[in-house]
C-alpha positions in Angstrom: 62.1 60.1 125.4 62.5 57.9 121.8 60.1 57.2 118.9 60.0 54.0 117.9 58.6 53.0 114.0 56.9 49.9 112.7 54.7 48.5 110.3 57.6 47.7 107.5 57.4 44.9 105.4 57.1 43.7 102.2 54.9 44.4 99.6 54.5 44.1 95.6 54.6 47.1 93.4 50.9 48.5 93.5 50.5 47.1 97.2 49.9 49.8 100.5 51.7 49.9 104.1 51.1 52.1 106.7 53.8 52.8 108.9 53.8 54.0 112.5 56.4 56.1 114.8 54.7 56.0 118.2 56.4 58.4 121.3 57.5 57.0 124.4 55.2 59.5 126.0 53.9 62.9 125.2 56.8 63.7 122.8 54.6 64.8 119.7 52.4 67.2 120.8 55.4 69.5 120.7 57.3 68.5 118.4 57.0 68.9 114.4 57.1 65.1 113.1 59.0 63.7 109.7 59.9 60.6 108.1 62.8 59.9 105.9 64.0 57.4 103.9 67.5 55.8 103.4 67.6 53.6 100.1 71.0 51.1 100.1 74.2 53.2 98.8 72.3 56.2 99.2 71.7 59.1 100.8 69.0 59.7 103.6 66.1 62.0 102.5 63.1 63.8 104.0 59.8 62.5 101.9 57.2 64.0 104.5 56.6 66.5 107.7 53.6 67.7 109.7 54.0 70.4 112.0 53.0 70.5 115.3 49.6 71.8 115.2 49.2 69.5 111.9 48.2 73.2 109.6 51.7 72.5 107.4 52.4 69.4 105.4 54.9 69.3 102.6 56.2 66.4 100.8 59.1 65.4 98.2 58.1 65.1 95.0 59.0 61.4 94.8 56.0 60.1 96.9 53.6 63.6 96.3 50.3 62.0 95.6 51.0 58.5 97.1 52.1 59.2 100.6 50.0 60.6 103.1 51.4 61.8 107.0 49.2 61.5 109.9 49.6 62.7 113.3 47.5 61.5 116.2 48.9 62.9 119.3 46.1 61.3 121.8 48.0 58.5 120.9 51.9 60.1 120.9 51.8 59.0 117.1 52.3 59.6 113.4 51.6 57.8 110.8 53.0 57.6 107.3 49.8 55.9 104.7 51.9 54.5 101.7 49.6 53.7 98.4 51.1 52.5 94.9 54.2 51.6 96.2 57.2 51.2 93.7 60.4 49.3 93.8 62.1 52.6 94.0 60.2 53.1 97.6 62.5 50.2 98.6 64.4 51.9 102.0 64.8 52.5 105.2 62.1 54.7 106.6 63.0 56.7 109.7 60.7 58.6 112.3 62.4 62.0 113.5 60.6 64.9 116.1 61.9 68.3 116.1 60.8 70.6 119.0 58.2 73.2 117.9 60.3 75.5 120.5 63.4 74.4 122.0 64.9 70.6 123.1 66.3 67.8 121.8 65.4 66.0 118.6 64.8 62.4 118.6 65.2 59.7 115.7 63.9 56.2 115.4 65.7 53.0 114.6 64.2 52.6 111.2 61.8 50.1 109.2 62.8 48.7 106.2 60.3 48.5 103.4 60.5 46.3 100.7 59.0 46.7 96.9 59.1 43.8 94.5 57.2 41.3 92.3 
């Protein structure tokens, strides 16, 4: 199994992307999905995570408000709506599954997003 992400780009400060970690196959509906960040020289953080059943969502304060997770597991996906981007949003966004019970955790490649004028 793998999740793969996409949907990276760039963008001007203000500007929306919508990122997406799609499942090799029916990964997600066991698994509680995340996405992370990794901003050049810096460390990699957790910014948002839906659980399995979708009932718990928590996100860091940096993008509270502005970021918005998604899961869709008809379609072994999750989603990650970005609004008012900043330059500071400039990373390295990363999918990662955790089991709900017990296996192996999986992390994406990564898609870099880009913020600026």
């Amino acid at each position: 199994a793998q999740v793969e992400e996409s949907g990276g780009g760039h963008v001007q400060p203000g500007g929306s992307l919508k990122l997406a970690c799609v499942a090799s196959d029916s990964l997600t509906r066991n698994y509680h999905m995340q996405w992370y960040r990794q901003a050049p020289g810096k460390q990699r953080e957790m910014i948002a995570t839906i659980s399995q059943l979708g009932g718990n969502i928590f996100y860091s304060d940096s993008v509270k408000g502005r970021f918005t997770i998604l899961r869709d597991d008809f379609r072994n996906a999750a989603y990650l709506e970005m609004t008012d981007l900043r330059p500071e949003d400039t990373a390295t966004y990363f999918c990662h599954a955790t089991p709900a019970f017990q296996g192996l955790d999986y992390w994406g490649k990564g898609t870099l997003v880009s913020v600026s004028p």
